[in-house]
C-alpha positions as CSV (number, residue, x, y, z in Angstrom):
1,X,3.9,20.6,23.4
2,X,0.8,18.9,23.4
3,X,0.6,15.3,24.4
4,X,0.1,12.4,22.5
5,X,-2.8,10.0,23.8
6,X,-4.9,9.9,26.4
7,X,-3.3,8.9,29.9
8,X,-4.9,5.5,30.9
9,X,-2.5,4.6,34.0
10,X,1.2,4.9,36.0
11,X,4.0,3.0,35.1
12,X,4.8,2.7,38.7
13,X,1.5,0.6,39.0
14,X,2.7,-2.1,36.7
15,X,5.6,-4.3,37.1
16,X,7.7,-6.0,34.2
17,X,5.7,-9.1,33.5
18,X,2.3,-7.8,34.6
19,X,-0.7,-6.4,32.6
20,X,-3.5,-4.3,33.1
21,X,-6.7,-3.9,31.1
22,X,-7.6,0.0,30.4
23,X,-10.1,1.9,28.7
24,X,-9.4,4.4,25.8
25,X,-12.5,6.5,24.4
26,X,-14.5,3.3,25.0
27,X,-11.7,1.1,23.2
28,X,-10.5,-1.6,25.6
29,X,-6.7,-1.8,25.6
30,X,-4.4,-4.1,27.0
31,X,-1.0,-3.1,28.7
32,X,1.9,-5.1,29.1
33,X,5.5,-4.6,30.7
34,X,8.1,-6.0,29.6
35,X,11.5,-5.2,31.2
36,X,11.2,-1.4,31.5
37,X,9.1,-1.0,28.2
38,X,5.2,-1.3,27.9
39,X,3.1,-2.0,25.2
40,X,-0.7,-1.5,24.5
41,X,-2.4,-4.1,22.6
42,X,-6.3,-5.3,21.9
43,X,-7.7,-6.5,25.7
44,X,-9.6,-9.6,24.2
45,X,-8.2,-12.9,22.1
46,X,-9.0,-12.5,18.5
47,X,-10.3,-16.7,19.2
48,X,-13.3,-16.2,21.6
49,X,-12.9,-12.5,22.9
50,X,-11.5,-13.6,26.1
51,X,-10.4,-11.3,28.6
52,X,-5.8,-11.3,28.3
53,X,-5.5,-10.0,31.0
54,X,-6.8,-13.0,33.3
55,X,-3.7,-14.7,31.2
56,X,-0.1,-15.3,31.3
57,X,2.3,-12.9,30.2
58,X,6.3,-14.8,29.7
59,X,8.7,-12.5,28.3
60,X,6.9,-10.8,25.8
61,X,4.8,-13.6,25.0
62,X,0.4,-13.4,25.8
63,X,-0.9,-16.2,26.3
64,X,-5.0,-16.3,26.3
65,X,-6.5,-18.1,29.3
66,X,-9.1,-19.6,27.7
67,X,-7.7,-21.5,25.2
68,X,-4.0,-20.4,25.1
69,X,-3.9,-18.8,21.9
70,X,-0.2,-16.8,22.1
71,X,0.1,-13.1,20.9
72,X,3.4,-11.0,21.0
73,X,2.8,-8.4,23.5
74,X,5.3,-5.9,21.1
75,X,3.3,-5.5,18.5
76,X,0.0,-8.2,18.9
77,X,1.2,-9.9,15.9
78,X,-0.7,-13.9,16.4
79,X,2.2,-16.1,17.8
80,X,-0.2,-19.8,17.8
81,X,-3.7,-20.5,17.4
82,X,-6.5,-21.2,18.2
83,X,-6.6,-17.4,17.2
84,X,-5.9,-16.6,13.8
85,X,-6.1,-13.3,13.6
86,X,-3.5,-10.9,15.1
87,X,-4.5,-8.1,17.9
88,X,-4.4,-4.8,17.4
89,X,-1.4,-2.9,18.5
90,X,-1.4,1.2,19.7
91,X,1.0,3.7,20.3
92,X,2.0,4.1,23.5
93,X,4.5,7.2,25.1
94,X,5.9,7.4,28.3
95,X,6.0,11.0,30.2
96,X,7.9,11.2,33.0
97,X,5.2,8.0,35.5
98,X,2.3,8.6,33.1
99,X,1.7,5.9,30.4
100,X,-0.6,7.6,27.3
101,X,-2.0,5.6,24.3
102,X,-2.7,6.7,21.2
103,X,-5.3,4.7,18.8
104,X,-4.7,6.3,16.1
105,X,-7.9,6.2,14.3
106,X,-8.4,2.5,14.9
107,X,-11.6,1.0,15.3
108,X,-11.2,-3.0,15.0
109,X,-9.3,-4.6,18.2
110,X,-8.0,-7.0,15.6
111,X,-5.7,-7.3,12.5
112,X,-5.5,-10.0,9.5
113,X,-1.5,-11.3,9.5
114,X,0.0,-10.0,6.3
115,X,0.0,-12.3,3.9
116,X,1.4,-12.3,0.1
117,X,-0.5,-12.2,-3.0
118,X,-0.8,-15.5,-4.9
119,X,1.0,-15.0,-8.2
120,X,1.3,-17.9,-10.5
121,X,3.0,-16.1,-12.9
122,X,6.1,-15.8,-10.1
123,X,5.5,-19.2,-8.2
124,X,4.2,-21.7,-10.6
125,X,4.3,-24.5,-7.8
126,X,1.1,-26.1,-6.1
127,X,0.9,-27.0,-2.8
128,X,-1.8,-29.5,-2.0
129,X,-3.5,-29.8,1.2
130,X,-5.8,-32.7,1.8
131,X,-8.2,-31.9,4.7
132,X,-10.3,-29.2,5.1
133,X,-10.1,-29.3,8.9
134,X,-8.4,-27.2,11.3
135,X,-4.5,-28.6,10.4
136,X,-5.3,-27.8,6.2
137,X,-7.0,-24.5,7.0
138,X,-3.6,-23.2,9.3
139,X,-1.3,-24.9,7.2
140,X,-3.4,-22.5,4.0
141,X,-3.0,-19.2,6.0
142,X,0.5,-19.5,7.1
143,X,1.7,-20.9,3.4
144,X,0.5,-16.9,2.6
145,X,2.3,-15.7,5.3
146,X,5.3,-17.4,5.2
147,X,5.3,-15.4,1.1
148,X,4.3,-18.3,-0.7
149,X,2.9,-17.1,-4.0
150,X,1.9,-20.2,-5.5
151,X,-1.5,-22.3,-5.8
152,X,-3.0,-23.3,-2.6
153,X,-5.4,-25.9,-2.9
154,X,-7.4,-27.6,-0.1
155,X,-9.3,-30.7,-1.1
156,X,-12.2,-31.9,1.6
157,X,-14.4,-34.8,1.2
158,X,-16.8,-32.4,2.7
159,X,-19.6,-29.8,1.2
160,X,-18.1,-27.2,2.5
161,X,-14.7,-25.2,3.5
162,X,-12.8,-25.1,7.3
163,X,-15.5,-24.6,10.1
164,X,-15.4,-24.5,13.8
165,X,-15.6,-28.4,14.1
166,X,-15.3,-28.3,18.5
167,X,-18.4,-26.1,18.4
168,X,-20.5,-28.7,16.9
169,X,-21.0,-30.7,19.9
170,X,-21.2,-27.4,22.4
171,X,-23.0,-24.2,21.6
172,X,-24.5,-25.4,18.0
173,X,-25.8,-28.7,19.5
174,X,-27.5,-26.6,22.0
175,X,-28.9,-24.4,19.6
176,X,-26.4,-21.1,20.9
177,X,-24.5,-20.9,17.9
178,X,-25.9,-19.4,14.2
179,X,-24.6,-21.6,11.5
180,X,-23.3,-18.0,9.7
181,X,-20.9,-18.0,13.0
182,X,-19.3,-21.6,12.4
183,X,-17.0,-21.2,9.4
184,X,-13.6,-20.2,10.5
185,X,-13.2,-18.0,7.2
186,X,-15.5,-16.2,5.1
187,X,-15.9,-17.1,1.0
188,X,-14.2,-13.3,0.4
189,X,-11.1,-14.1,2.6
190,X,-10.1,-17.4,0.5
191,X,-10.5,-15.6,-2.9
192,X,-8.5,-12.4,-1.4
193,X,-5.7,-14.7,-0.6
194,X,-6.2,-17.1,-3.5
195,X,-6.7,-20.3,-1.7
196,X,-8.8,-22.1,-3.7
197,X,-11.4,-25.2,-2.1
198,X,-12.0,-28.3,-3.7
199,X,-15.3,-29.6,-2.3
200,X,-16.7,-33.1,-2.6
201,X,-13.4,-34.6,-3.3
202,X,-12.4,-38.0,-2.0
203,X,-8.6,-38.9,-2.4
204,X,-7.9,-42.5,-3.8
205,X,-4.2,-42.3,-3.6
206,X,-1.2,-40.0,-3.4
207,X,1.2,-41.1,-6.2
208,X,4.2,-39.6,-4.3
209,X,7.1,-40.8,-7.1
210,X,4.5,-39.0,-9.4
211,X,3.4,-36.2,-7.2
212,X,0.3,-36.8,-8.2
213,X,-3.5,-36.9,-6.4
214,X,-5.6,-39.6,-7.8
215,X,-9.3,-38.8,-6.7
216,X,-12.2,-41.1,-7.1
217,X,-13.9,-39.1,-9.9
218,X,-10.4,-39.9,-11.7
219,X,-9.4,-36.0,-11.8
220,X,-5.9,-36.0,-11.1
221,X,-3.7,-33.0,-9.2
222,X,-0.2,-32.4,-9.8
223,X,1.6,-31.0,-6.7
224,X,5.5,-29.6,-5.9
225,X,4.8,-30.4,-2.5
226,X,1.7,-31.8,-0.4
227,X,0.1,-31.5,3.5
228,X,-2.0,-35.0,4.7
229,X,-4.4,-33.7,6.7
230,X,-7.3,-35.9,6.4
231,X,-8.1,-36.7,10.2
232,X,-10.9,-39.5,10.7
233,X,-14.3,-41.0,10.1
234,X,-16.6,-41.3,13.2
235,X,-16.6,-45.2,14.0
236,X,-20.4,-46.7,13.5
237,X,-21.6,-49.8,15.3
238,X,-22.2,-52.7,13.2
239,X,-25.0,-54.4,15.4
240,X,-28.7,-55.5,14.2
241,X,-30.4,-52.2,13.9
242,X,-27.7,-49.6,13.0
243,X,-29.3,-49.0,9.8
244,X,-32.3,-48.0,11.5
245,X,-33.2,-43.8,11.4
246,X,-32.2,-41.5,14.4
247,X,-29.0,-43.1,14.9
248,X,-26.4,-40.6,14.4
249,X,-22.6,-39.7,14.6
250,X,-21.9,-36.6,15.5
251,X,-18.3,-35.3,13.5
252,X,-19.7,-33.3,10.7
253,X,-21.7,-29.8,9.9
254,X,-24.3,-32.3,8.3
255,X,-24.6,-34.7,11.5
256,X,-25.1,-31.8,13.9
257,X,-28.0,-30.4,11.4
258,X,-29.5,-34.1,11.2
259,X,-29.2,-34.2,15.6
260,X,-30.6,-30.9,15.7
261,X,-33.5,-31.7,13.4
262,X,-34.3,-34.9,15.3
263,X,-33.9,-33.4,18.7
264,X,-36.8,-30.9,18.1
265,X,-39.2,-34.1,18.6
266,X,-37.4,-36.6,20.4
267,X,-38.7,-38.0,24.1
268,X,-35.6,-39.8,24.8
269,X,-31.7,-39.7,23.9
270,X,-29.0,-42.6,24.5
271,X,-25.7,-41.5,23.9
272,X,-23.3,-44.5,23.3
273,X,-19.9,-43.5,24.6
274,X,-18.5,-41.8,27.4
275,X,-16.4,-39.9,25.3
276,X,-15.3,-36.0,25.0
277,X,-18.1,-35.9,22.1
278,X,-20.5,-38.2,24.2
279,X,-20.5,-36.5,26.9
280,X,-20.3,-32.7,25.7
281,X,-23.2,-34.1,23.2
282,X,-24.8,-35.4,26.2
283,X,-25.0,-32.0,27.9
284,X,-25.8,-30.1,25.2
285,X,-28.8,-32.0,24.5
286,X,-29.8,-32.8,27.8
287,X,-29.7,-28.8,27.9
288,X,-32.1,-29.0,25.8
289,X,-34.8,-30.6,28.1
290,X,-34.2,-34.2,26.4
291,X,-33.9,-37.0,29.1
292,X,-30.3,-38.6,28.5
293,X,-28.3,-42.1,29.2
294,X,-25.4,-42.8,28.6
295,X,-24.6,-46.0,27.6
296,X,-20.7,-47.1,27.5
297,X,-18.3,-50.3,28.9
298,X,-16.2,-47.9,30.9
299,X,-17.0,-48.1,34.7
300,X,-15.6,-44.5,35.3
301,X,-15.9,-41.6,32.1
302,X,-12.4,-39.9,31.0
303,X,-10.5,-42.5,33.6
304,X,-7.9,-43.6,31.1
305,X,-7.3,-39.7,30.2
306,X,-7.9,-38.3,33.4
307,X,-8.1,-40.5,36.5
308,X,-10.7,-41.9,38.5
309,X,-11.0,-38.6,40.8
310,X,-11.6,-36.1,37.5
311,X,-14.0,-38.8,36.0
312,X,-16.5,-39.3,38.5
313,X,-16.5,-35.7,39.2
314,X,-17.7,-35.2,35.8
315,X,-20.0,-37.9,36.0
316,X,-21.9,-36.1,39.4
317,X,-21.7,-32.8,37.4
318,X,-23.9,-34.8,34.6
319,X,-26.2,-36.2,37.4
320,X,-26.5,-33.3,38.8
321,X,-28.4,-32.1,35.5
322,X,-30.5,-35.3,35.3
323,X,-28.4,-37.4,33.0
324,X,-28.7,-41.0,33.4
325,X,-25.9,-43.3,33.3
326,X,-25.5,-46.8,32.1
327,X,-21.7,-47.8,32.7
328,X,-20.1,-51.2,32.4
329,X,-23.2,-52.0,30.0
330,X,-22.8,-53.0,26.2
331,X,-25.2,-52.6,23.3
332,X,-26.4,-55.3,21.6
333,X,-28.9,-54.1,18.9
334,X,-31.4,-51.3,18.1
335,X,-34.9,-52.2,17.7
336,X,-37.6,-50.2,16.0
337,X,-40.0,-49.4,12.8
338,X,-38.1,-47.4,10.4
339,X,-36.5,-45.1,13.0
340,X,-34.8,-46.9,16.6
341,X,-37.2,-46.8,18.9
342,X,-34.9,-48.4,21.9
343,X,-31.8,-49.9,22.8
344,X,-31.0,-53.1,23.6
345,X,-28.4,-54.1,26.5
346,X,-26.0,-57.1,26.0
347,X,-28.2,-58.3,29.3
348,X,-31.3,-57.9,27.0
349,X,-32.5,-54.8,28.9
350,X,-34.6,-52.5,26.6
351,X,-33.8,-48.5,26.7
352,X,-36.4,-46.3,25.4
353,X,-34.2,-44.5,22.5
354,X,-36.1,-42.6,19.2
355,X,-32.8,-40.2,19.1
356,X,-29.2,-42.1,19.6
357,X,-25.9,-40.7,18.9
358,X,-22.7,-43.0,18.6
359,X,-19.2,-41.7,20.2
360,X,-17.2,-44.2,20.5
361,X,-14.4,-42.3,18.6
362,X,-13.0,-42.2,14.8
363,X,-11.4,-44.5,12.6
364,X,-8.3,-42.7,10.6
365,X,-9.0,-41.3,7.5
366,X,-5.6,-42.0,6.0
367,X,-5.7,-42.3,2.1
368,X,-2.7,-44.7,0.2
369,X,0.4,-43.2,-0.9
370,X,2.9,-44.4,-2.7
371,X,6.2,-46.1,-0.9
372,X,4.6,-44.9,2.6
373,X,4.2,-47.7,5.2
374,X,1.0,-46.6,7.7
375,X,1.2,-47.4,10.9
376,X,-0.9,-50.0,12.3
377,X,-3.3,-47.6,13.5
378,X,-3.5,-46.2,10.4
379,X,-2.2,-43.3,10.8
380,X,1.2,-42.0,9.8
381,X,4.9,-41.6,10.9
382,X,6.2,-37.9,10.5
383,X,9.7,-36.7,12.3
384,X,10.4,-33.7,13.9
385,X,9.3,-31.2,11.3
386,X,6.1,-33.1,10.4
387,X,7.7,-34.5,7.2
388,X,6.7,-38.1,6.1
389,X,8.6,-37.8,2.9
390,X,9.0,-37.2,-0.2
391,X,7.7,-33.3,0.1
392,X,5.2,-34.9,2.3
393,X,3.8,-33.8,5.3
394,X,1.4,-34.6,8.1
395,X,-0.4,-32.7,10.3
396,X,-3.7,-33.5,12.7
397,X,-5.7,-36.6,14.1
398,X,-3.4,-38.7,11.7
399,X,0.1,-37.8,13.4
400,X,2.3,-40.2,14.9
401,X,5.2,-37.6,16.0
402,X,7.9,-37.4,18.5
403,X,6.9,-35.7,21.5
404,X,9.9,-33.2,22.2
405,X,9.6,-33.5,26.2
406,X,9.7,-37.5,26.3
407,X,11.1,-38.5,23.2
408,X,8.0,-41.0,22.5
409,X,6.2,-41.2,19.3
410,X,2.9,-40.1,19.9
411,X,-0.3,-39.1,18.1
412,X,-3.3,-36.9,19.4
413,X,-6.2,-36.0,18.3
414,X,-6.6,-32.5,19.7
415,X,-8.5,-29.6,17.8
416,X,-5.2,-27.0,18.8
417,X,-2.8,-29.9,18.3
418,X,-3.7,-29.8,14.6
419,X,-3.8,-26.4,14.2
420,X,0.0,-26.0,15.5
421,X,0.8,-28.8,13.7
422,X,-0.7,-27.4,10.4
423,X,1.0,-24.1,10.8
424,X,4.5,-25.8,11.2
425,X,4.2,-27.8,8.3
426,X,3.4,-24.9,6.8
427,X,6.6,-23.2,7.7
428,X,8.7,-26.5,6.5
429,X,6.5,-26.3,2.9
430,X,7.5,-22.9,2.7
431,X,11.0,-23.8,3.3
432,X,11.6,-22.4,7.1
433,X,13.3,-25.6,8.6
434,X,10.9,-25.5,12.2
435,X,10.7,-28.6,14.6
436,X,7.2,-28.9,15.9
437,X,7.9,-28.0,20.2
438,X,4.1,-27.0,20.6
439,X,2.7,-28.1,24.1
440,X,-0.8,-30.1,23.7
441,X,-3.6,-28.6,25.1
442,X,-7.4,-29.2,25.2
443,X,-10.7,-28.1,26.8
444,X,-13.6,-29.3,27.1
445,X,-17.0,-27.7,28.4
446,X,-20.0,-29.3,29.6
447,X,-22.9,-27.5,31.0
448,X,-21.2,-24.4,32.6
449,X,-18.3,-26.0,33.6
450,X,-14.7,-26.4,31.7
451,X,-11.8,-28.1,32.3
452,X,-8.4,-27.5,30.8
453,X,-5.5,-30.1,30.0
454,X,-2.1,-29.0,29.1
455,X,0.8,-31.4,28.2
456,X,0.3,-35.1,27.2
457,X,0.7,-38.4,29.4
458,X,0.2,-41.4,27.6
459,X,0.4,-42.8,31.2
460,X,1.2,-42.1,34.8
461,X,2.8,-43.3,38.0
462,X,0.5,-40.7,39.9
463,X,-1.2,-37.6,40.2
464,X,-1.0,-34.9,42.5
465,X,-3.9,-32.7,43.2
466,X,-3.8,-28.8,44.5
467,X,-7.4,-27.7,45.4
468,X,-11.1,-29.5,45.4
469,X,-12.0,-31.0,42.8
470,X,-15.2,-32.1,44.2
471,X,-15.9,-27.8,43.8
472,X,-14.5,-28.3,40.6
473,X,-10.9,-25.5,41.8
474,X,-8.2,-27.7,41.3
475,X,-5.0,-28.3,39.6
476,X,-4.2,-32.2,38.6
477,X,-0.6,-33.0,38.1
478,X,0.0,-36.0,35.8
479,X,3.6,-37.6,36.8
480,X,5.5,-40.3,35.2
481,X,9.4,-41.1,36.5
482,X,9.0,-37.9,39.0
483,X,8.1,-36.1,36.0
484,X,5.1,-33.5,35.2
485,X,3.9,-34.2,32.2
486,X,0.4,-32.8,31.9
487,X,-1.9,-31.0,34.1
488,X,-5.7,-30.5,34.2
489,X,-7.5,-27.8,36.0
490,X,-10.6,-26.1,36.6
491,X,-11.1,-22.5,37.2
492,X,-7.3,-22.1,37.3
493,X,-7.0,-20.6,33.8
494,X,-3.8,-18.0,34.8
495,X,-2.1,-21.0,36.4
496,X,-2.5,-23.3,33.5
497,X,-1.3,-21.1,30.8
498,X,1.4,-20.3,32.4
499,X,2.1,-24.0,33.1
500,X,1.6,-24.5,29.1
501,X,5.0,-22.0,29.2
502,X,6.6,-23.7,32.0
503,X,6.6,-26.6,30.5
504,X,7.3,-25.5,26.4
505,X,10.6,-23.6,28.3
506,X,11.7,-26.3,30.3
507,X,11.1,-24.5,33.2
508,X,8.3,-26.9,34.5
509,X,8.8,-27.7,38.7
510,X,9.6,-31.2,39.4
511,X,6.6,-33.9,40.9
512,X,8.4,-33.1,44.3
513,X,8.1,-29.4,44.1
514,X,4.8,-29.5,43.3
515,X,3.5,-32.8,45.3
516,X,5.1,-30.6,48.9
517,X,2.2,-29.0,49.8
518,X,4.4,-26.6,51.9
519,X,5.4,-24.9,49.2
520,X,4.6,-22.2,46.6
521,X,7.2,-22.9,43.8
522,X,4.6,-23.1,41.4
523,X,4.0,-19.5,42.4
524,X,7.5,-18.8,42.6
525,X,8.2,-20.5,38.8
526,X,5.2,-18.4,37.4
527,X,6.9,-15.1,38.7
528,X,10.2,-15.9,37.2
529,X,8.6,-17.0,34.0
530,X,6.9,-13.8,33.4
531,X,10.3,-11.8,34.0
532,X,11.7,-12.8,30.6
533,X,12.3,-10.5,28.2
534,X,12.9,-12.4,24.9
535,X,11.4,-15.3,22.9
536,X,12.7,-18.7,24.4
């Protein structure tokens, strides 16, 4: 009897809760064991094409090294974004030690989750979603995949529908990124799924007795149930000068084109803030061939986030490509002749400046809704499954929650945060009761170097370092009452997402495991992670 597939390895070469990357007919396939079955998926995340197998693999559970995207390695069906789409899953047989895939025709390395057909006719319910950022776009897809048939309307106070917002201030500030690559979702997958966009639409207030949206034009939406999602407005400087030309934020499509066009004949760039936008703008134009300063009242970048050690790391890494810094300084005023022209200290220095961007972070976009009190941030207060109430939900920038590891409320403004977030609320639209349990995580990449952060600690007692950071190899443990609660880490991608598991199972080793140098149980925690053989 013939066989069916191609043999690509031995199943005595891979161990339950290892994988291994073949080729079939040119088709890159990844293998995982779990327990004493394997399963053949796509090799690379359907997110950024990153290679899987430099991953984690818990139970049956991928999880993508880059930016921790989460597959199922049984059938590649999308567990968590950043990835939205699912991977592709083969046919695999085992015969006698040899392991054979079959493909089966396919081509793609990817698959579009199933998701219903909007019918009206059945479902005559509208679920509003107001945002057009990474929470409302998740929370649109999953509404369809959760077999709601209803309208799904996104509203955005922007031109245009979802896009890859974190790009704007890497690869498209540098010029590496075609603006055809940046919208998360082509025009022919909303109609397909009947998800309609409402462009240009500012919200004036959420009638929630009602369920009603008031817009600005007056146009009114009634909803059955409704997703805030409305993140925040860059924060301007209101100094003499401001109104002057050249002076940008950078937070939309439109304010990357506007720092683009001005950065083809600038001479000098001040960036004001040492933030995650400042200084990822920072390298991207000084990649560029701009001359940079950064201007900001912190005396160390990221310290409040990070630590001193990570910050002034990054900092030399800037230098290091010619970036000028400026700490401990204020700004005062702009001067110039219709367009700045320079930059002027609180100590009345003058910065040569005829391109200036302002990060200096984002004032919450929260419109009013009816019998809701806002917090004094401005954001708002949503319990375990993202509910605010009143078949109101939350998701994104705008998100006080309770963290399920500390029992704090927090909010966070991370671009995965929000798209977890989105796709839970989702679920609870739907009607799947589902407490949000995600793990934060965020990356950040300047020049050629990134650094990953998994968990969230609003503060710590301490943190305990494995490798160099100064070589930018190192893990950072963040520890509070002899308690990990976040770590950071550069080129230790396997490590971290298997961490992000650790710590969403409970299974995280305590600050004294990890802070005895003696010892591997870091190591030792990742190998029993990866033996589990069902969903935690």
């Amino acid at each position: 009897m013939k066989k069916q597939g191609v043999v690509v390895a031995r199943l005595s070469e891979i161990q339950s809760g290892q994988m291994k990357e073949v080729s079939v007919g040119g088709t890159a396939v990844l293998l995982a064991r779990v327990g004493d079955e394997c399963f053949a998926v796509g090799a690379h995340c359907t997110h950024y094409g990153a290679p899987l197998v430099d991953g984690a693999l818990v139970g049956d559970r991928i999880i993508c090294p880059w930016h921790h995207a989460c597959f199922d390695a049984r059938n590649g069906d999308m567990h968590e974004p950043p990835a939205f789409d699912s991977l592709a899953n083969y046919k695999v047989t085992i015969d006698g030690d040899e392991i054979l895939v079959d493909l089966d025709g396919q081509t793609a390395d990817r698959k579009e989750p199933k998701m219903t057909d909007a019918d009206p006719s059945v479902d005559t319910r509208v679920f509003a979603i107001i945002g057009g950022g990474a929470a409302g776009y998740m929370a649109a897809q999953t509404l369809r995949e959760d077999g709601f048939q209803g309208r799904v309307v996104i509203v955005t106070r922007e031109d245009r529908g979802p896009y890859d917002r974190p790009n704007l201030s890497k690869d498209y500030l540098q010029g590496n990124a075609e603006p055809a690559w940046m919208p998360l979702r082509s025009d022919d997958f909303f109609d397909e799924h009947g998800i309609e966009i409402l462009t240009d639409k500012e919200v004036k207030r959420v009638h929630a007795g009602e369920k009603k949206i008031e817009f600005s034009d007056g146009e009114i939406l009634d909803y059955e149930s409704v997703l805030m999602a409305t993140g925040g407005v860059a924060r301007t400087l209101k100094i003499p000068g401001s109104d002057l030309q050249n002076i940008f934020n950078l937070r939309s499509f439109d304010s990357a084109d506007l720092i683009v066009a001005a950065a083809e004949k600038a001479k000098n760039t001040v960036i004001i803030g040492a933030s995650f936008i400042g200084m990822e703008a920072a390298a991207s134009i000084r990649q560029r061939g701009l001359p940079v300063t950064v201007i900001a009242p912190d005396a160390v970048p990221f310290e409040k986030i990070l630590g001193t050690e990570i910050g002034w790391m990054l900092r030399k890494l800037h230098e290091q490509h010619g970036v000028k810094f400026r700490l401990g300084e204020q700004v005062n005023a702009f001067e110039g002749d219709g367009s700045v022209a320079s930059v002027i200290l609180a100590t009345g220095e003058r910065i040569d400046a005829d391109l200036v961007i302002v990060g200096i972070g984002v004032r919450l976009a929260t419109p009013l809704i009816d019998g809701i009190d806002l917090h004094k941030d401005g954001g708002v207060i949503a319990d375990e499954h993202l509910c605010i109430g009143n078949n109101i939900y939350a998701a994104g920038d705008i998100t006080h929650f309770p963290d399920p590891r500390t029992g704090e409320s927090v909010r966070i403004e991370h671009w995965r945060t929000a798209l977890q977030q989105g796709r839970v609320a989702a679920h609870n639209m739907a009607g799947k009761a589902t407490a949000f349990e995600a793990v934060p995580f965020f990356w950040t990449t300047q020049y050629d170097a990134t650094l990953n952060y998994v968990g969230h600690a609003q503060g710590w007692d301490e943190i305990i370092f494995q490798g160099d950071v100064a070589r930018h190899d190192f893990l950072a443990f963040f520890i509070k009452d002899r308690k990990v609660l976040a770590a950071a880490g550069m080129n230790r991608d396997r490590e971290l997402a298997f961490i992000e598991e650790l710590m969403r199972t409970d299974r995280m080793p305590t600050a004294d495991d990890v802070r005895d140098s003696s010892s591997n149980v870091l190591a030792e925690a990742m190998g029993a992670a990866n033996l589990l053989v069902t969903h935690s």
